[in-house]
N, C-alpha and C positions, 0 to 999 in steps of 0.2 A: 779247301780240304774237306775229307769226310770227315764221320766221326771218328770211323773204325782206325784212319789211316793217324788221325789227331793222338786218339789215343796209345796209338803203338808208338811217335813218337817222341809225347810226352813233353808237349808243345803249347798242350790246347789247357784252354783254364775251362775247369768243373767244378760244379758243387753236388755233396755229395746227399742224400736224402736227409743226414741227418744233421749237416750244415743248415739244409734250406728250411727243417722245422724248427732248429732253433733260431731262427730268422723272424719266420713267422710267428713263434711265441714270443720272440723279443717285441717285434710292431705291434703283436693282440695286447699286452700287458703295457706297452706305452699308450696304445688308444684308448684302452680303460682307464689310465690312468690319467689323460686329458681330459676324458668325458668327465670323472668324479669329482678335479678339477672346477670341470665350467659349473659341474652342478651345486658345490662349494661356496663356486663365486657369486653366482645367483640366488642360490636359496637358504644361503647364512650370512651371519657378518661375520664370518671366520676373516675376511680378510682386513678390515674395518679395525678389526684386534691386533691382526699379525703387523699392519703398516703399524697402529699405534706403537705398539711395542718398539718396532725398528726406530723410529722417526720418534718415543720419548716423549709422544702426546697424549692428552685425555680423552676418552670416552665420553659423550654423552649424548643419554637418550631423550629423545624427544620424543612425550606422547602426545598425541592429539588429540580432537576431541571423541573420536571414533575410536580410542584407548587402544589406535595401534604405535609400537614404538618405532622410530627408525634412530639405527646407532649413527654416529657422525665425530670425527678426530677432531679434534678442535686442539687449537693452542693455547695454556695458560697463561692469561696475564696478570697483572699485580690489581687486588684488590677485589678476587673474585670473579673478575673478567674469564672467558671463555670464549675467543673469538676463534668461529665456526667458517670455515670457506664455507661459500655458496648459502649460509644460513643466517653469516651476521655474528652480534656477540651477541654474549647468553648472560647476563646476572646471576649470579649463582650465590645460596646463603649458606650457612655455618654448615647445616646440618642435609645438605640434600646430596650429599657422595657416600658412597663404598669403596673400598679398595676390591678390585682382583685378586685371591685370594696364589693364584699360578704367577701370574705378569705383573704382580702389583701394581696395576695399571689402575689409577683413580678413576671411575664410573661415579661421572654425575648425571641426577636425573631433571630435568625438566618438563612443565607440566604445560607446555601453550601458552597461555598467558595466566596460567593457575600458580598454585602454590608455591613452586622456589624459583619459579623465573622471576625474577622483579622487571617489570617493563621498565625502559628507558627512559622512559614519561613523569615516573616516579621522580627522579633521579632531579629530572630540571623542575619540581616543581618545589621538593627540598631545599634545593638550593635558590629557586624564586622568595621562599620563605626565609630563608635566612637571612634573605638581602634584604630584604621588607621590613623583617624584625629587628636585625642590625644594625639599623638605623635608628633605630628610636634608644640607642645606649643598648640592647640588650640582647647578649651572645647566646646564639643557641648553637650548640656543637651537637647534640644526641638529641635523643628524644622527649627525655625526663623535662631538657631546657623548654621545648615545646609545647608539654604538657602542663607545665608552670604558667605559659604565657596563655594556653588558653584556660585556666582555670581547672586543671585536671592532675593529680598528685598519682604517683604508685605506689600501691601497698603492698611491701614485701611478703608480710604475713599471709594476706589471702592471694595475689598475686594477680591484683587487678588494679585497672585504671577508677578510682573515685574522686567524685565533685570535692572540691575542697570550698569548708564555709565561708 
């Protein structure tokens, strides 16, 4: 059929000019709106946040030594643990978190192998010590215990480690 005959008998399917621009401004404002999207997902951690938030895990930042950070979800476990996919677990101490002040999502920071990351190295050499010292009758559970056995006391007042006579 033609057009002319299409349309006389009201048979034929049309869109009208101002169907087809709002067509068009429907697809131009979806594909802006997938570009802004990718460029979200690429050049923030906006999403890093939003899964945290969904999925009820913590934040934490890794800096390195180039003092750049990269954000990364990790899962809390008991005793400070932070076990990171793809990165491992993180040791983490009292004081090296923030809360999110919107998602109260806990943001902890890590330093490489600097300041509140404790390597895991630590950990089994502690516990070599204990064994070592344990043995000879004498329990060391903290620190103070440790600092006793090598000849070293803490002073509340100044708030340092001193020789003991």
């Amino acid at each position: 059929m033609d057009a002319a005959t299409c349309l006389a008998s009201g048979q034929c399917i049309t869109i009208t000019n101002t169907q087809w621009y709002i067509f068009i401004g429907i697809f131009a404002l979806a594909g802006f709106l997938l570009l802004l999207l990718f460029f979200i997902a690429f050049w923030t951690p906006g999403f890093t946040f939003l899964t945290a938030k969904w999925q009820k895990r913590a934040i934490i930042g890794i800096v390195n030594r180039s003092q750049i950070i990269r954000f990364m979800s990790g899962k809390l476990k008991s005793e400070g643990m932070i076990d990171v996919k793809g990165s491992g677990p993180y040791m983490m101490t009292e004081n090296s978190h923030t809360m999110e002040r919107k998602s109260n999502i806990p943001l902890f920071f890590a330093f490489g192998e600097f300041a509140a990351t404790l390597p895991l190295r630590w950990v089994y050499v502690i516990n070599k010590i204990k064994k070592l010292y344990g043995r000879g009758g004498i329990e060391i559970n903290n620190v103070e215990d440790l600092g006793q056995k090598i000849g070293m006391r803490f002073n509340t007042e100044t708030k340092r480690w001193e020789a003991t006579q």
